[in-house]
C-alpha positions as a printed Julia matrix, in Angstrom:
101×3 Matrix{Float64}:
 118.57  127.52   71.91
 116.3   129.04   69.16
 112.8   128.25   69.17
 113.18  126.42   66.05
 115.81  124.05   67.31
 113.36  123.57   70.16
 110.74  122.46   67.22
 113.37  120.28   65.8
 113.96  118.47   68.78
 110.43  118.21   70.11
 109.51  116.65   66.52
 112.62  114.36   66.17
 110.88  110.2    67.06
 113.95  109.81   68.76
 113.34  112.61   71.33
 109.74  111.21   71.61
 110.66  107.72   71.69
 113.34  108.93   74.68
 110.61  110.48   76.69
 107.98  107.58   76.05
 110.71  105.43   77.53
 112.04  107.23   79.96
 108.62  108.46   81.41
 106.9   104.99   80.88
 110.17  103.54   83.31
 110.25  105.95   85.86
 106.76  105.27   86.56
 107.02  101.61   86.31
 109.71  102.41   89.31
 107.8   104.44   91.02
 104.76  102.52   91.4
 106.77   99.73   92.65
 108.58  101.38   95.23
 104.93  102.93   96.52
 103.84   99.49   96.58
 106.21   98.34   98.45
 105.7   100.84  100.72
 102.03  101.55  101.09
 102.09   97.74  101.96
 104.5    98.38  104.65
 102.72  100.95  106.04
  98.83   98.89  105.81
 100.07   96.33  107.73
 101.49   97.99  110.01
  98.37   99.93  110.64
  95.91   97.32  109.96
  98.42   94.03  111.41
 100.3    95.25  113.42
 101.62   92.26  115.19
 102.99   90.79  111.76
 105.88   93.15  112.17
 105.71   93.05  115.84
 106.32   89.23  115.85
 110.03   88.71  117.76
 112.54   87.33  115.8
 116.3    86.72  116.17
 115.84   85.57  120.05
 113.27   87.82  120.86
 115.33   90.74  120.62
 114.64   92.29  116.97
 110.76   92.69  115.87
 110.19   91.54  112.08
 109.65   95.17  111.23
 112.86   96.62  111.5
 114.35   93.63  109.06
 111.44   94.41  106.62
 112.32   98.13  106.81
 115.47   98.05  106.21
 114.87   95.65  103.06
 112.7    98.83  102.33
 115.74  100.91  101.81
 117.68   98.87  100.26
 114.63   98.13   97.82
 114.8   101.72   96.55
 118.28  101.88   96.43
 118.06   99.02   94.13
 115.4   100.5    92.13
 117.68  104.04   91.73
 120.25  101.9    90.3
 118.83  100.12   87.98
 116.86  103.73   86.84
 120.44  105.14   86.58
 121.81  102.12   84.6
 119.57  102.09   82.1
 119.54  106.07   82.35
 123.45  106.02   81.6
 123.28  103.03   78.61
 120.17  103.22   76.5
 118.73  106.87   77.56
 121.95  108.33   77.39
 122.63  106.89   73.75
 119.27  108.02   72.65
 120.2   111.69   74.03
 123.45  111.41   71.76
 121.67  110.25   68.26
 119.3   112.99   69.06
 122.49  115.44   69.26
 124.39  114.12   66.32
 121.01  115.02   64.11
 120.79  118.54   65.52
 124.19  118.95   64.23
């Protein structure tokens, strides 16, 4: 790609509108997910016994449960970046293409 193409694209709104958005998500994401887990990991060196409480019969501790809803949390959170990512980024990408051509 010539440098003036790169001009082109890096002066296009749509190009700057698609990293605005993109960047502005993926750090919405982000912070939740080290929200979530910075919380985890206070308590469990600040309160320990929260997690440490027996559930389920007194065989499972309320940690593993709320770790595993961790997990799942950011896979959740990589979907819904990937979603978006494939519908409204993705279309963005294209119109930004379809000028260049």
């Amino acid at each position: 790609m010539t440098q003036d193409k790169v001009e082109q694209v890096k002066n296009n709104p749509k190009y700057q509108e698609l990293v605005s958005k993109r960047n502005k998500f993926a750090w919405t994401l982000s912070i939740i997910m080290l929200v979530v887990y910075y919380t985890f990991i206070m308590i469990i060196a600040f309160k320990p016994a929260i997690f440490g409480a027996k559930i389920a019969g007194g065989v499972i501790t309320l940690g593993i449960p709320v770790g595993v809803a961790i997990i799942f949390i950011s896979f959740i959170l990589a979907g819904i970046y990937v979603k978006r990512a494939n519908g409204e980024f993705d279309t963005l990408t294209q119109q930004i293409k379809d000028e260049l051509k």
